[in-house]
PLY file of the C-alpha trace (Angstrom):
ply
format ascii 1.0
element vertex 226
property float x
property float y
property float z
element edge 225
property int vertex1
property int vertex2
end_header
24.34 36.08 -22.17
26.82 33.50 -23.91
26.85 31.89 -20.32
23.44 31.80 -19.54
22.70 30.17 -23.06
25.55 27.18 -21.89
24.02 26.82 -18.90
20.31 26.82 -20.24
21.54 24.28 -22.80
23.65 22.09 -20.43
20.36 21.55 -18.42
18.67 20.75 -21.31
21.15 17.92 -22.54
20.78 16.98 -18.79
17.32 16.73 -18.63
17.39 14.58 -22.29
19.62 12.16 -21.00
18.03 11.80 -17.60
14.77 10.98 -19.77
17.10 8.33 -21.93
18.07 6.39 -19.38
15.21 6.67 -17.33
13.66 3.23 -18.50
14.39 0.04 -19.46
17.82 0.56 -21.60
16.94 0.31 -25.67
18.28 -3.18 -27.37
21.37 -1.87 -29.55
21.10 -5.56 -31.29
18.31 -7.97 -32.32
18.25 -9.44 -28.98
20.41 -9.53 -25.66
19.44 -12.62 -24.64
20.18 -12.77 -20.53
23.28 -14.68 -19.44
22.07 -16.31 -16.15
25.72 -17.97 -15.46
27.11 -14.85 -15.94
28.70 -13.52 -12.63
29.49 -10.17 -14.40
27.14 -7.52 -12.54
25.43 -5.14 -15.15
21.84 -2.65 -15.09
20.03 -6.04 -16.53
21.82 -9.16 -17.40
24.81 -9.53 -19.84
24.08 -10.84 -23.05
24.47 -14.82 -24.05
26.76 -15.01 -27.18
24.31 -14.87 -30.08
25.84 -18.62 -31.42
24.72 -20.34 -28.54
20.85 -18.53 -28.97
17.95 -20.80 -29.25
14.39 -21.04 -29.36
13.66 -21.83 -26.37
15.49 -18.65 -24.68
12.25 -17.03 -25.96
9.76 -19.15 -24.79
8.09 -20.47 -21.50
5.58 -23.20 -21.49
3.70 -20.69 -18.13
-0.27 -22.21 -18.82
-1.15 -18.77 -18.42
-5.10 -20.35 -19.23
-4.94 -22.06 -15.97
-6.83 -20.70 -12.77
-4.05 -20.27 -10.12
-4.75 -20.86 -6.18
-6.10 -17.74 -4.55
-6.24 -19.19 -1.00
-2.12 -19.20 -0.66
-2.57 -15.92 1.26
-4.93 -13.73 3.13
-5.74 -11.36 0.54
-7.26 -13.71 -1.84
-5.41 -12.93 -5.08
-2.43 -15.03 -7.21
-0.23 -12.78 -9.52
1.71 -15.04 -12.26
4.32 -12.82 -13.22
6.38 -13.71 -16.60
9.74 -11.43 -16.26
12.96 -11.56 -17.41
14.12 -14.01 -14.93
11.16 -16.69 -16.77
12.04 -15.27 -20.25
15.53 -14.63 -20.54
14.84 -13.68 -24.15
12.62 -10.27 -22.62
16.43 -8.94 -21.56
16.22 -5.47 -22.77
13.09 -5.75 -24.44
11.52 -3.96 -21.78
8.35 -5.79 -21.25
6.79 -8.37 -19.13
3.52 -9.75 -18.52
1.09 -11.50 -15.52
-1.78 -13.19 -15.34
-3.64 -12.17 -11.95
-6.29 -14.47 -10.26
-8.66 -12.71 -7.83
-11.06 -15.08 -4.82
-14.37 -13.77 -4.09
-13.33 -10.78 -2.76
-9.64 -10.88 -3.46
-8.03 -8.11 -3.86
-4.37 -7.54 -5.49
-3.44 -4.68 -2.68
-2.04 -1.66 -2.57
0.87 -1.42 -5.08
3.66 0.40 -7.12
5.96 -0.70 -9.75
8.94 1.38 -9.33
9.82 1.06 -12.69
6.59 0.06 -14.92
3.72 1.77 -16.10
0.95 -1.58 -16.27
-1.89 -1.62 -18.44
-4.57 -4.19 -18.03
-7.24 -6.02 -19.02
-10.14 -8.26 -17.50
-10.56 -11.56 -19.07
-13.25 -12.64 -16.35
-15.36 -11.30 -13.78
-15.29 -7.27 -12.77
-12.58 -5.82 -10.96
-12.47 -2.25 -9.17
-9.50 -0.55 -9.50
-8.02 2.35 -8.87
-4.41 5.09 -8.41
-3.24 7.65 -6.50
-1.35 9.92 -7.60
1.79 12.01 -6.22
2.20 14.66 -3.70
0.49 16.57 -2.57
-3.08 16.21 -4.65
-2.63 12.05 -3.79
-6.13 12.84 -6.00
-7.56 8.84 -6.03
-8.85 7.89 -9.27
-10.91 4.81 -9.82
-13.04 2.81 -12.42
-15.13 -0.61 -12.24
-14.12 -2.77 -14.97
-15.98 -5.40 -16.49
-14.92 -8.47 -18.91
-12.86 -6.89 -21.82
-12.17 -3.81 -20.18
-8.79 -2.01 -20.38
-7.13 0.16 -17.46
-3.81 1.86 -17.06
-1.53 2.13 -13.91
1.27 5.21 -14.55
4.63 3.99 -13.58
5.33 4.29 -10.04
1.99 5.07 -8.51
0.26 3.46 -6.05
-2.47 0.99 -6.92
-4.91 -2.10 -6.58
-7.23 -4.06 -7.90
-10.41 -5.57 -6.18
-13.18 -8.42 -6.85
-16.34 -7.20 -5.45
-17.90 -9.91 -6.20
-18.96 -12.45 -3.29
-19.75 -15.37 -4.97
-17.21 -15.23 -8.29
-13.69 -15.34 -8.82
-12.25 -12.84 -11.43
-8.87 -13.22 -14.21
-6.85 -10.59 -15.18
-4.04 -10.19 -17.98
-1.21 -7.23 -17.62
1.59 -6.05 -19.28
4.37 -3.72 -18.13
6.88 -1.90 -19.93
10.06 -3.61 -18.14
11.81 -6.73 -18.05
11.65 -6.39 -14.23
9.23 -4.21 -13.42
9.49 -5.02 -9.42
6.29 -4.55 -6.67
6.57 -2.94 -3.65
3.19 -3.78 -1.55
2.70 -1.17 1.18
1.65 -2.62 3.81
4.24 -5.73 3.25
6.83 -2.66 2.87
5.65 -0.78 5.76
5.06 -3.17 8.37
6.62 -6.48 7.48
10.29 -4.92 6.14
12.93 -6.96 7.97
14.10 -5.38 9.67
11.03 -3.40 11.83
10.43 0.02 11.37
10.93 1.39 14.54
7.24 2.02 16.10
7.88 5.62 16.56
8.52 6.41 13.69
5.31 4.60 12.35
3.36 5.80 15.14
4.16 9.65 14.16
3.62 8.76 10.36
-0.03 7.12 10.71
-1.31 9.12 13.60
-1.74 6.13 16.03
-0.65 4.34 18.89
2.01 2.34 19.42
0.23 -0.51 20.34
-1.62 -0.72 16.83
1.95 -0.38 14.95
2.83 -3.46 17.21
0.03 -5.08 16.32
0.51 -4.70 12.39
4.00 -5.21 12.64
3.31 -8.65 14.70
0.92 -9.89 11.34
2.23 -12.22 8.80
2.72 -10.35 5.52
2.42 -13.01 2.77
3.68 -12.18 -0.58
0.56 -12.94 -3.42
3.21 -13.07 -6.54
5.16 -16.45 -7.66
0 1
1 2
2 3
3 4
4 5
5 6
6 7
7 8
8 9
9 10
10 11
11 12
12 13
13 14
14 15
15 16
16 17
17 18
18 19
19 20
20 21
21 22
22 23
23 24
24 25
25 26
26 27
27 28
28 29
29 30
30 31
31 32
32 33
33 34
34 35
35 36
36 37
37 38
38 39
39 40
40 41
41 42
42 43
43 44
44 45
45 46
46 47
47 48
48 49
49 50
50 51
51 52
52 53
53 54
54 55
55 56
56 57
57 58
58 59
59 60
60 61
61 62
62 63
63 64
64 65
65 66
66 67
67 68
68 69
69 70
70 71
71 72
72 73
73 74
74 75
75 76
76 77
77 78
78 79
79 80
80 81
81 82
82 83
83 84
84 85
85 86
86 87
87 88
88 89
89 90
90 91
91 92
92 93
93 94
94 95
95 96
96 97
97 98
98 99
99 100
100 101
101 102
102 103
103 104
104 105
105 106
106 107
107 108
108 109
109 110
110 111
111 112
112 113
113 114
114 115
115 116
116 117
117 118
118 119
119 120
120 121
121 122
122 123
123 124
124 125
125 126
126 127
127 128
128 129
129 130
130 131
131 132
132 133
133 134
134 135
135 136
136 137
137 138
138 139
139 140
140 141
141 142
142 143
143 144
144 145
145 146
146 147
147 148
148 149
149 150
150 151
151 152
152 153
153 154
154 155
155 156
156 157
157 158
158 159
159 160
160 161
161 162
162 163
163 164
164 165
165 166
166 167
167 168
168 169
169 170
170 171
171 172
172 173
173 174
174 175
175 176
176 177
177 178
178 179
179 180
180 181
181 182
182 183
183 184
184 185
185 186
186 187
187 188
188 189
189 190
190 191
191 192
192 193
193 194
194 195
195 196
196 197
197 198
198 199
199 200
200 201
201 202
202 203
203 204
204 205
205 206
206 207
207 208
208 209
209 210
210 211
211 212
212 213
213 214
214 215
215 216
216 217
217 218
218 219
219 220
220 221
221 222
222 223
223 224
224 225
């Protein structure tokens, strides 16, 4: 019983730690402000001595109200992101923001954040959006949002965001609870990694030809984020 009880306990401790550390790491100071010279390799960046600190380690002039290009790529959509590698005052703040820009028709595609939840609001324009969620339900939930609306992306899941509109362009604001929250586009993933996927293994995973995986793979997979 006395063993059991360790045990039971052990995997609780286990299970509380796994959740600790599962995010961004919690500031143990005012501010760990990131190092960029630093050739010291840590999970984030190591800390600038706080005497050599200043305001502008906090700050980014980014003109966040300007309308970004949305015709640098195919799908018609410009994501501004403001990370820790802008900000290198956000270093273990966990937090970042972007401003997203959508055509007529854009679309910010299929998505995940591997380590962000991303909540977000529409400044312009209406936006349909929606998430799927894990295996094996992959139940798709969706909403259209209009100006002022709020939506929230769980960390990890796939997701997009669309402009149905034909005729006007649509603006976006979103924050994310990392410093780096990352993006991993599937299609970009799936058929533009470098290097291939082998075709058969794509063929057997989609249910089609060869030829098609070929023909994906043979696509130029632009990148909408700078």
């Amino acid at each position: 019983m006395a063993s059991s009880s360790y045990i039971l306990l052990t995997a609780l401790l286990a299970l509380a730690a796994w959740q600790a550390i599962a995010s961004d790491p919690s500031p143990l100071q005012d501010f760990c402000v990131a190092d960029n010279s630093s050739r010291v390799l840590v999970n984030g960046f190591v800390c600038k001595d706080p005497k050599d600190v200043k305001a502008e380690d906090f700050f980014l002039a980014a003109k966040l109200d300007t309308p970004r290009d949305t015709k640098m790529n195919k799908v018609g959509s410009n994501v501004t992101l403001i990370n820790v590698m802008r900000i290198p005052g956000l270093n273990t703040m966990g937090i970042s923001l972007a401003r997203i820009d959508y055509a007529p028709l854009g679309e910010n595609p299929p998505h995940t954040h591997p380590r962000a939840t991303e909540i977000l609001t529409v400044l312009e324009g209406t936006l349909y959006v929606g998430f799927v969620t894990s295996n094996p339900e992959n139940k798709f939930l969706s909403k259209v949002l209009n100006k002022g609306d709020v939506f929230v992306f769980p960390e990890g899941l796939i997701h997009f965001q669309f402009n149905p509109n034909p005729y006007k362009p649509a603006v976006a604001i979103a924050a994310l609870s990392s410093q780096n929250p990352g993006a991993i586009t599937i299609a970009n993933a799936v058929f533009g990694s470098k290097p291939m996927i082998s075709d058969d293994v794509l063929a057997k995973a989609f249910q089609v030809d060869k030829k098609t995986v070929d023909w994906l793979q043979a696509q130029f997979w632009a990148d909408n984020h700078n």
